[in-house]
N, C-alpha and C positions, 0 to 999 in steps of 0.2 A: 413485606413489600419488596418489588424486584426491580432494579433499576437497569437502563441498559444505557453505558455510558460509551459515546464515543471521542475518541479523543487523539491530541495530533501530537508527535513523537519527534524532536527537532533540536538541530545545532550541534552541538559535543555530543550528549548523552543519544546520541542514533550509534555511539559506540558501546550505551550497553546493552547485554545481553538481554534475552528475553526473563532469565531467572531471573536477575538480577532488575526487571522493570518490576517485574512480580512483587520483589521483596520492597522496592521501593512506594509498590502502591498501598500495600499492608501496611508499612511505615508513615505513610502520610495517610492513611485510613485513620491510626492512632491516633498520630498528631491533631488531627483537626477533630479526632470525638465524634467522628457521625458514627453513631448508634448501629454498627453492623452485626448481624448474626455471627454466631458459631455452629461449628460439627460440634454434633455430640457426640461422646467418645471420651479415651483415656490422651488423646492428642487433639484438641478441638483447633479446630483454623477455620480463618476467615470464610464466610460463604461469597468467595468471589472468582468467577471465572472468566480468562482471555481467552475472545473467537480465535485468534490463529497467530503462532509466533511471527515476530516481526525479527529477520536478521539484521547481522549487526552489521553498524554503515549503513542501514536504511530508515530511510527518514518518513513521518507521515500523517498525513492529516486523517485517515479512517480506520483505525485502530477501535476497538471496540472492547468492553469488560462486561460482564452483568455484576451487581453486589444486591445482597438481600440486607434489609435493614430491616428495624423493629417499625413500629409506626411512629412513633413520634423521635423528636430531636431533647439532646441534653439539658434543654427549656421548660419540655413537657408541649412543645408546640408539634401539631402534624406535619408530618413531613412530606414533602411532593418535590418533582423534580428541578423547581429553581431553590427550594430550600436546600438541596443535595450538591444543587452545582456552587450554592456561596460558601457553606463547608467545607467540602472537600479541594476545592479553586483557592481557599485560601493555605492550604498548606501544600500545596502544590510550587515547586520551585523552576525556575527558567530551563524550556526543552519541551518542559511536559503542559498542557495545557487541553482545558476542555473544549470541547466542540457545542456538542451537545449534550442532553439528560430527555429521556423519554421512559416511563413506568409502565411496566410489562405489568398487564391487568388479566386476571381471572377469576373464576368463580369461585369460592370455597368447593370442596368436595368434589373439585373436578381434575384431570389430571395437570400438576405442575406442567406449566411451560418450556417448551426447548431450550436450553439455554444458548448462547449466542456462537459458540463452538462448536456444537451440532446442525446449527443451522447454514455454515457457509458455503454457500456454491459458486461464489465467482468475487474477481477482485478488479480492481483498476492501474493500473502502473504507469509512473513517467521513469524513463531510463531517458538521462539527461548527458551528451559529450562533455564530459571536463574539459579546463583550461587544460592547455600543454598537449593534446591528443588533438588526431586526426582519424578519420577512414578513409583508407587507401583509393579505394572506388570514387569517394569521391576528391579525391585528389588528384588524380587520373582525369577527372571530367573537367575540373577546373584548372590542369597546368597552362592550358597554352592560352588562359586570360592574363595569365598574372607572372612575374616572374620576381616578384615578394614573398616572407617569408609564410609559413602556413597561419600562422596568426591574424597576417594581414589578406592572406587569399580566400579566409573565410569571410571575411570579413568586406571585401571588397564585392564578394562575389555571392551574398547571402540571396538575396533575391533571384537569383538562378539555380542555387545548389536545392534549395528546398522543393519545389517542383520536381527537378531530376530525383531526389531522394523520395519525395513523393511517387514517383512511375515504377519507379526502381521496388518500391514499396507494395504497390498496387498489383504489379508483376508476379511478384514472390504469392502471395496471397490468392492470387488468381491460376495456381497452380492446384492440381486435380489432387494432390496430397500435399505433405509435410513433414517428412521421415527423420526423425530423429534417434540418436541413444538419448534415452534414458534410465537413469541411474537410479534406483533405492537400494531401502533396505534389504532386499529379496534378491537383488541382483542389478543386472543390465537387460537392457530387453529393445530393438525396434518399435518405435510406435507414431504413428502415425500422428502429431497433434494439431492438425489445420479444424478437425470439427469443434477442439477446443480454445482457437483464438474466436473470439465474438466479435470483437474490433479493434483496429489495427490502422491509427494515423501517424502524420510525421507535420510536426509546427515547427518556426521560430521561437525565439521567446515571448511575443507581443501573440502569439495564437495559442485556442486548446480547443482543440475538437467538439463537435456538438455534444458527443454523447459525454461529456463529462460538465464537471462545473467548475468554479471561481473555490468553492468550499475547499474542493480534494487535492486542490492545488497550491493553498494559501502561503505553505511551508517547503513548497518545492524549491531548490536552490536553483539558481541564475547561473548561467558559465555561457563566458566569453562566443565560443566556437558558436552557439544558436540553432543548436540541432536536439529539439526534444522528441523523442519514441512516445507516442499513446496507446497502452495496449489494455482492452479485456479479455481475460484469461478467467478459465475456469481454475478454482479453487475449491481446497475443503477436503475432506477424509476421501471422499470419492476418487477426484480427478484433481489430481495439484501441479498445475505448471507455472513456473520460474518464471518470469519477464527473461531472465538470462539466455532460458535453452530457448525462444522463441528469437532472442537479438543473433543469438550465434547462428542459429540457421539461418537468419536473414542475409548476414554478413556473409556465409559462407555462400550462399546465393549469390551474391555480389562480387564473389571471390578475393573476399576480405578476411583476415584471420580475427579471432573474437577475442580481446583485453578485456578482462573482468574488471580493472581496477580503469578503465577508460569511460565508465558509464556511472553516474550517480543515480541510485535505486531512490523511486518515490512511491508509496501505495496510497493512492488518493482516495480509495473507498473499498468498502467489501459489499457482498450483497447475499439473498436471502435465496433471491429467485430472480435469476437471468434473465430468464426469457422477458419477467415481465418488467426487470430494473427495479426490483423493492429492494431500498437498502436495509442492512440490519436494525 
């Protein structure tokens, strides 16, 4: 049996690494006894795999794993996906928590299913203003309201700055391309990534864009300033863009310089198939 767990990533532990979430689900696979497969082999391991590493400092409610189990639980009872989620939910510790369990079903004698790593094509992001940070641009548009400190100039001024960063937003996107560096393995290279944003809002904290939901959000962090980014971006082995390299052009658009450590990373969902919004 194949389960495909998704699950939300939060508080302290969005500091550890992705190896390091790996070994902690192994370990709390243990702990709680759910009846999982191994490789066979002279080194057997868990049959458990994560759709797409999640970096560190980012936080998330759409995280996703498959695990194979046997068919029944250490009872001798069948097992199905609310009996997976009181197992494993129970040795699960503060950060980590499930979302959902849904059972990847097929035929005997037909080909295994993709697992949930192969399947990724696109993802959902909140890059959220920290306390203590500003953007320049719009600090620019909001001096001659306020002559308070920028704490209080967001703040007095939020109901005007969101619109502006809204146009300002609308603008950049409404541009015939989106030329960025990017960087891998392989190198540096120009590339064009406007066919790979899919959507692209800007809320206060009391808004989130239609194409998202209440779910992806649940664990997203709150900060003062009121300026959350909503971005779909293509993901997966294919085509894999940052929320970052998309803020940084935005900002550079705006002719604002880009703070990595200025923006709190959210991934609110991944999905299967864009076009038509299946999540995994």
């Amino acid at each position: 049996m194949i389960f495909r767990i998704r699950f939300a990533k939060y508080g302290v532990v969005k500091f550890i690494g992705h190896l390091d979430a790996m070994r902690y689900f192994q370990k709390a696979v243990r702990r709680s006894e759910l009846p999982v497969k191994y490789s066979q082999g002279f080194n057997p391991h868990q049959l458990m795999v994560f759709a797409q590493p999640l970096g560190v400092g980012v936080t998330s409610d759409g995280e996703y794993m498959d695990i194979e189990t046997e068919d029944v639980d250490f009872t001798g009872a069948p097992l199905n996906a609310d009996r997976v989620a009181e197992i494993l939910g129970s040795a699960l510790t503060e950060g980590f928590e499930i979302v959902s369990i849904r059972q990847i079903t097929w035929q005997e004698g037909t080909k295994h299913p993709e697992n949930a790593m192969s399947l990724v094509a696109g993802a959902d992001y909140v890059m959220s203003l920290k306390d203590g940070y500003s953007l320049s641009f719009v600090d620019d548009f909001i001096q001659h309201f306020s002559t308070d400190s920028k704490e209080n100039m967001y703040e007095e001024n939020r109901m005007g700055i969101i619109p502006y960063v809204k146009q300002k937003l609308e603008d950049f996107m409404g541009q015939e391309s989106i030329v960025v560096l990017k960087k891998s393995k392989s190198g540096e290279r120009d590339m064009d990534i406007k066919p790979y944003i899919y959507e692209a809002a800007v809320e206060d904290n009391s808004q989130i864009p239609s194409f998202m939901d209440e779910i992806g959000v649940a664990h997203a962090d709150i900060y003062e300033p009121g300026i959350r980014f909503f971005f779909r971006l293509s993901a997966g082995s294919a085509v894999n863009i940052k929320p970052e390299l998309v803020m940084e052009a935005f900002l550079k658009y705006c002719g604002t310089e880009f703070d990595e450590l200025a923006f709190q990373i959210h991934r609110a969902q991944m999905y299967s198939d864009i076009e038509h919004v299946v999540g995994l």
